[in-house]
C-alpha positions in Angstrom: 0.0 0.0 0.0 1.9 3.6 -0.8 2.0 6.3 1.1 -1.5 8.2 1.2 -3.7 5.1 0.8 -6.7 4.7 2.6 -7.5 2.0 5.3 -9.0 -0.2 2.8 -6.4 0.4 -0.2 -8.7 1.6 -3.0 -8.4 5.5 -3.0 -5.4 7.2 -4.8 -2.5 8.7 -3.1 -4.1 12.2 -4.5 -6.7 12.8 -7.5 -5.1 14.1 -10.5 -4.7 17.5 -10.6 -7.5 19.2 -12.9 -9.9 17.0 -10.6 -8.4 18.4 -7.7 -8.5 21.6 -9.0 -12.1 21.5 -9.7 -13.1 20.3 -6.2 -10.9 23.4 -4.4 -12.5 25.8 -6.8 -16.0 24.5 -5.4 -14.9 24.4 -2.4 -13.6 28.2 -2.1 -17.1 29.5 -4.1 -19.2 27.7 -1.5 -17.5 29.0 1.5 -18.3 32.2 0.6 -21.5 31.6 -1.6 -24.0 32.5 1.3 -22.8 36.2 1.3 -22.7 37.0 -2.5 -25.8 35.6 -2.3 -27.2 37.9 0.3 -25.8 40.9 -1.9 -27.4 39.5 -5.1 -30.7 39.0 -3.6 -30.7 41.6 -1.6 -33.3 43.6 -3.3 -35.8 41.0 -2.7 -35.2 40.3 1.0 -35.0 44.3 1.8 -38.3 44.3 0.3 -39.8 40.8 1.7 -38.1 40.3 5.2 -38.3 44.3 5.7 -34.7 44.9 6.7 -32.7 48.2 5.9 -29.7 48.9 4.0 -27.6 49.1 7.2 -29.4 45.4 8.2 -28.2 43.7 4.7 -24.6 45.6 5.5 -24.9 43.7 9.2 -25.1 40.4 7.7 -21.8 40.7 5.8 -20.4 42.2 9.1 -21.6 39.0 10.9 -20.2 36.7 8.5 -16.7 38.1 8.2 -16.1 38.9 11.9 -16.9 35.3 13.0 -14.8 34.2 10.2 -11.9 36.9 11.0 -12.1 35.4 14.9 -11.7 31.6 13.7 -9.4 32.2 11.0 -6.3 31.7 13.3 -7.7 29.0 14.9 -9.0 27.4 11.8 -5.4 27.7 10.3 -4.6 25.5 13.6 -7.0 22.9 12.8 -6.3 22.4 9.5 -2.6 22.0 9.9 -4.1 19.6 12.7 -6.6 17.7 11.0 -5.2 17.5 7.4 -7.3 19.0 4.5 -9.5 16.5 3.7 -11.5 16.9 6.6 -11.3 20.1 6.4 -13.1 20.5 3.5 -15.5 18.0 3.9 -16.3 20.3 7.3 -16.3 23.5 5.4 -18.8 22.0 2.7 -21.4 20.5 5.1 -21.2 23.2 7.2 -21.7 25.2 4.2 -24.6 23.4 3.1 -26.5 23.7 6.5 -25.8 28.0 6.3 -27.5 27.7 3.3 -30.7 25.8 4.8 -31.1 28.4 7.6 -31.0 31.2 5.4 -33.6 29.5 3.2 -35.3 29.5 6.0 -35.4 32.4 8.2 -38.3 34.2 8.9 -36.2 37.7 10.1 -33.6 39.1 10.7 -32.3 37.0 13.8 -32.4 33.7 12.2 -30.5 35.4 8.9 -28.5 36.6 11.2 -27.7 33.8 13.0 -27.1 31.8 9.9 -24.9 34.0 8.1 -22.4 33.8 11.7 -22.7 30.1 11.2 -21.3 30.5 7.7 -17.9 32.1 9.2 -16.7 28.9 10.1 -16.3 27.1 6.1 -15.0 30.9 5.5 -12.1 30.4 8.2 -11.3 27.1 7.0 -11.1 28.0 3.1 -7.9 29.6 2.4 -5.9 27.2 4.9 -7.7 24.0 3.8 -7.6 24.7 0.4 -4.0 26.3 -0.1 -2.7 22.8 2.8 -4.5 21.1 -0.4 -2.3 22.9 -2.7 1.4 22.0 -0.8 0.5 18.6 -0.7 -0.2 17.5 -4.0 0.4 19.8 -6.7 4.3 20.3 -7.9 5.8 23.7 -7.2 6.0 24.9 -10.9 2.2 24.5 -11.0 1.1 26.0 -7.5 1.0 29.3 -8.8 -1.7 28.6 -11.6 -3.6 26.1 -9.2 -3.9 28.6 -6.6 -5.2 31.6 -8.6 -7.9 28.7 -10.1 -9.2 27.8 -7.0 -8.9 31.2 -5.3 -11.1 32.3 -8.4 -13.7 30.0 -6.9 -14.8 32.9 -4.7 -15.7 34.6 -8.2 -17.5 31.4 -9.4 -19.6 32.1 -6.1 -20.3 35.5 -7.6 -21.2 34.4 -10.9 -23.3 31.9 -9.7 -25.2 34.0 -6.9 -25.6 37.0 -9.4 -26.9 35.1 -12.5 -28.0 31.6 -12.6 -28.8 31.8 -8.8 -31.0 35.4 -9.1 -32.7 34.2 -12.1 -33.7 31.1 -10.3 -35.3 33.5 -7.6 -37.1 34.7 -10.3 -39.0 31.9 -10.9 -39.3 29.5 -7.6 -38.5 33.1 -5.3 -35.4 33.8 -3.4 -36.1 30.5 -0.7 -36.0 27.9 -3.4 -33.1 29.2 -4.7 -30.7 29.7 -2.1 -31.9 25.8 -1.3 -30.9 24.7 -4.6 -27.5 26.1 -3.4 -27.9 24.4 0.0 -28.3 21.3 -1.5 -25.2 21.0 -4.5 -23.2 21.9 -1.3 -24.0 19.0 0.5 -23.6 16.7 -2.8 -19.8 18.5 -3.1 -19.2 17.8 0.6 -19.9 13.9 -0.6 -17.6 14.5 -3.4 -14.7 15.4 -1.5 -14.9 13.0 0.8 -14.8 10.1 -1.7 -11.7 12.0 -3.8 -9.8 13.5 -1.7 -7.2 10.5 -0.1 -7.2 10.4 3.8 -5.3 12.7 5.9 -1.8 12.2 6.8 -0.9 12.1 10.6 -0.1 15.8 11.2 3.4 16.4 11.4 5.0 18.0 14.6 5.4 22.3 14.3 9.0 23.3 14.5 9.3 25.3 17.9 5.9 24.4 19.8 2.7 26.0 19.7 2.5 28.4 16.5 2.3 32.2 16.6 -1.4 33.5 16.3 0.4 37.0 15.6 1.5 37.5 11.9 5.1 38.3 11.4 7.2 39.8 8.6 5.7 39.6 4.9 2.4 37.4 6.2 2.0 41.0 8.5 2.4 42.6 5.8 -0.3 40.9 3.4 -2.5 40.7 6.7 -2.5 44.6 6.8 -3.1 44.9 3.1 -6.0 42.4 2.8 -7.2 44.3 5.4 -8.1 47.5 3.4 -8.4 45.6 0.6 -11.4 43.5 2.0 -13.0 46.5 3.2 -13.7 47.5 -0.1 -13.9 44.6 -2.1 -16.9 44.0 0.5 -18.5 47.1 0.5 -18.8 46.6 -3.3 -19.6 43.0 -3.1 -22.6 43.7 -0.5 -24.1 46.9 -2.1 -23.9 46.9 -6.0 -27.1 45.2 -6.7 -28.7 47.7 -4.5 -27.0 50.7 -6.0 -28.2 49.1 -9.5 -32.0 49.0 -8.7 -31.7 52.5 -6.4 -29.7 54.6 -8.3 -29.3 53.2 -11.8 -32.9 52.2 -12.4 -32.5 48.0 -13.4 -34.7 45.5 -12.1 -33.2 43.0 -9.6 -32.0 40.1 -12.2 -30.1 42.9 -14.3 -28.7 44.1 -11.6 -27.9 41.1 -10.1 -26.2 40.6 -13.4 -23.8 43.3 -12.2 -22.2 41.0 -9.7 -22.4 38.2 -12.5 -19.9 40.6 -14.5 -17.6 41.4 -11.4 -17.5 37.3 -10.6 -16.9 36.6 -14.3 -14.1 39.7 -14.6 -13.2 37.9 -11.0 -12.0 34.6 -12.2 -10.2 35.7 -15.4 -8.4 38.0 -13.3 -7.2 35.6 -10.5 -5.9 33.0 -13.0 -4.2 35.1 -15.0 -2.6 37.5 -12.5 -1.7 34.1 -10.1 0.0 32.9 -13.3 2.0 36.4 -13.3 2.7 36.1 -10.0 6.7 34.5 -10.1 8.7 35.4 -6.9 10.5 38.8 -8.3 7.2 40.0 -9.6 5.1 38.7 -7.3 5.9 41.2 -4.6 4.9 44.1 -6.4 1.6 42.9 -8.3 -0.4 43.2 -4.9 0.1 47.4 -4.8 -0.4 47.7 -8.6 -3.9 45.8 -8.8 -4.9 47.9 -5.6 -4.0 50.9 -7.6 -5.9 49.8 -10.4 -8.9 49.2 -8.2 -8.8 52.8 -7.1 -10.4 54.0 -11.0 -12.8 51.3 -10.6 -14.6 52.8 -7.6 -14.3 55.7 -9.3 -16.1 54.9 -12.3 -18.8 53.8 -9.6 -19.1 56.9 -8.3 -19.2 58.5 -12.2 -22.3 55.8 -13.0 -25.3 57.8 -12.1 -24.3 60.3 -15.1 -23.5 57.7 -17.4 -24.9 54.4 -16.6 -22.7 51.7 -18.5 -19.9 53.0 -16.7 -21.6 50.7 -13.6 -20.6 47.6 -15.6 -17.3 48.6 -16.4 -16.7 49.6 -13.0 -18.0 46.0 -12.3 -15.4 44.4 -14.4 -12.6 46.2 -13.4 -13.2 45.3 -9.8 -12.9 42.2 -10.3 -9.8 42.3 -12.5 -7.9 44.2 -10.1 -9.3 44.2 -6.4 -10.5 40.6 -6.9 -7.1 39.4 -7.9 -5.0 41.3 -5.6 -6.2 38.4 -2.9 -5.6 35.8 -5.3 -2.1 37.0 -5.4 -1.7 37.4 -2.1 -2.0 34.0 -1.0 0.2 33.0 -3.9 2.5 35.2 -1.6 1.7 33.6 0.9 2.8 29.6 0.1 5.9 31.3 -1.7 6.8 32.9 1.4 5.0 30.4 4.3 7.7 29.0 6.8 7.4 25.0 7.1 4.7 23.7 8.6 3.0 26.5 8.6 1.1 27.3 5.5 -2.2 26.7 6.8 -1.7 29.0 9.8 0.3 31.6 7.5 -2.6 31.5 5.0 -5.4 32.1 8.1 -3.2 34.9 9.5 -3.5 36.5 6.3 -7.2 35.1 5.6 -8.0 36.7 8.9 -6.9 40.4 7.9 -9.4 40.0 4.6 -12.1 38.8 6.7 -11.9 41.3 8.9 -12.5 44.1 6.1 -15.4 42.7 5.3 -17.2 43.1 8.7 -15.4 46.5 8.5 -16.2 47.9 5.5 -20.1 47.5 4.6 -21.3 49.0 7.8 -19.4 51.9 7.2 -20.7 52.1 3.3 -24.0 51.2 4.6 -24.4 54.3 6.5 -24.0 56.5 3.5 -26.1 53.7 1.3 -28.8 54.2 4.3 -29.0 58.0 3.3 -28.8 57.7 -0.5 -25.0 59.0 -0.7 -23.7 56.0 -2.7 -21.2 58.4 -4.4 -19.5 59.2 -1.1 -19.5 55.1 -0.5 -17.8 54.6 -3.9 -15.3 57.5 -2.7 -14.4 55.7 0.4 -14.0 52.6 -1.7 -11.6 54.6 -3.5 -9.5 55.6 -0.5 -9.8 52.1 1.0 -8.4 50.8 -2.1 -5.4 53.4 -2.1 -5.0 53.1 1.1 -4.2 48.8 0.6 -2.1 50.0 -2.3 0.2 52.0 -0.4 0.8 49.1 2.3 1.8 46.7 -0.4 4.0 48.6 -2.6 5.3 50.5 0.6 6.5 46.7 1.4 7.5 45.8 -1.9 9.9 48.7 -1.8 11.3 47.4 1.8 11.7 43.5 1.0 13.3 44.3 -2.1 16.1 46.5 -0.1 16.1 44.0 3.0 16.4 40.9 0.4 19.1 42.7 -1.9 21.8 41.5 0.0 21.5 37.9 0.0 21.2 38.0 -3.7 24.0 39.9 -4.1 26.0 37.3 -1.8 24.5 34.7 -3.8 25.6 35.7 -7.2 29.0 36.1 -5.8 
């Protein structure tokens, strides 16, 4: 029996890797599904469950803070537990977030649900990027990362446009059950691909660090603004479509359809960019870039088509500056520690998104989405500066080893 084999022999040391690939790429759109879901839809639950702009911002603060409070801890586990179970958790847990929000009658149960949610969001990047270390070869990390990290904009795509026109036809319940349901039948999946977890091996120097250290400090700090935006866009563009732009719900559910589409092109193809050298620097430069989209937000009331470019530029240059940060962070990840380094970072994201729509939401709550888009802009800038200002500094720190090196 090799290495990797399960208890009765018959499943592979690891699935090949465009299987593999597939699954993580589910895995990552589900664990965030619930939220993009929330955004797309919200139009219809502001109007049938009667909450308030600030309420629908609450929900995406719920989900993201208990996800930024069990990302370190979830980084633990999965080093712990090995990724397998990991994402067989995440997906079932997943699936029953799903359920309750199908279900709730108010606020406190969608409430409730969407904190329940956190948990497969904590366990995403480490379980998925753990995935990643252990069967893929190094040359091909790179392009399997920014794949599966563009699940998160497969989870857009599929709650703005498949997902919303569904809710169109068997109402906003049945859909987000559908979703409930192929969540469960993924969490199946994975449990009868994925091989069996290895006996986790021991940490060099004891109990881990939950305090994020050198460049994983960095990347924390600039996910941090990053999310906040990325969040506030995610959580508030269908609205700002069907208050301010005149579309019906579906079209402008649509609009996060673009930014998931624009999303996974993005991730792939800047993750494929993303060789050490380079690497370092792409992080600023997309942030930059996502500065003019929010900007072009702000411009769409005059000129209404500037909404949808906006859209896709968001997601080719906000979206992707995550994708490239976790490539970062396995090229940079100490031994042993790329789950925890990956929740550290994870973590920093997560907490921008229970930062950032409240804040938008208060200006949404008033009708000053221009002001929003404008603190999008500044939040974006503001992630921008972190990265390259780091860039700039590992560059001049690391200078001198290569230097020695080539002599």
């Amino acid at each position: 029996m090799t290495k990797g084999d399960t208890r009765a022999g018959r499943r592979p040391t690891a699935p090949p890797t465009a299987r593999l690939t597939a699954l993580l790429t589910c895995a990552m759109a589900f664990s965030m599904l619930q939220l993009f879901l929330l955004g797309a839809l919200g139009p219809r639950l502001v109007d049938e469950l009667g909450i308030s702009p600030t309420m629908l911002g609450l929900t995406t603060t719920i989900g993201f803070g208990t996800a930024a409070v069990l990302s370190p801890s979830g980084g633990r586990l999965v080093d712990l537990i090995g990724p397998r179970r990991s994402l067989v958790l995440l997906l079932f847990v997943s699936s029953a977030a799903l359920a309750l929000i199908g279900a709730a009658p108010g606020a406190g149960v969608l409430l409730g649900a969407v904190a329940l949610g956190g948990l497969p969001q904590a366990l995403a990047n480490p379980a998925t990027s753990k995935a990643v270390l252990a069967a893929v070869p190094p040359d091909r990390r790179g392009a399997v990362t920014g794949m599966k990290q563009s699940g998160v904009q497969l989870g857009a795509f599929a709650a703005g446009l498949p997902l919303a026109a569904l809710a169109g036809g068997v109402g906003w319940r049945g859909a987000v059950w559908t979703a409930a349901g192929t969540a469960l039948l993924t969490g199946l999946w994975a449990w009868r691909a994925l091989p069996a977890d290895p006996p986790a091996p021991p940490v060099p120097g004891g109990r881990p660090s939950l305090v994020p250290r050198g460049p994983i400090a960095w990347l924390a700090v600039f996910s941090l603004f990053l999310g906040c935006g990325i969040a506030s866009v995610n959580t508030y563009l269908a609205l700002f479509g069907t208050r301010e732009l005149g579309l019906g719900p579906t079209a402008a559910g649509a609009l996060v359809a673009v930014l998931g589409v624009a999303g996974i092109v993005g991730r792939v193809g800047w993750s494929r960019a993303a060789r050490p050298g380079r690497a370092e620097w792409l992080p600023g430069l997309l942030a930059a870039g996502a500065v003019g989209a929010a900007l072009l937000l702000a411009a769409a009331p005059t000129v209404g088509l500037l909404a949808w470019v906006a859209a896709a530029a968001v997601g080719i240059f906000a979206v992707s500056g995550n994708a490239v940060s976790m490539v970062l962070v396995l090229q940079r990840a100490a031994p042993g520690r790329a789950g925890q380094d990956s929740a550290l970072v994870a973590a920093g994201f997560f907490t921008g998104f229970a930062v950032g729509p409240p804040l938008f939401g208060l200006l949404a709550e008033t009708g000053r989405y221009g002001t929003g888009w404008l603190l999008v802009a500044a939040e974006f800038a503001t992630a921008s500066a972190v990265s390259l200002l780091w860039a700039t500094r590992d560059r001049a720190h690391r200078a001198p080893s290569r230097a020695k090196a080539a002599a």
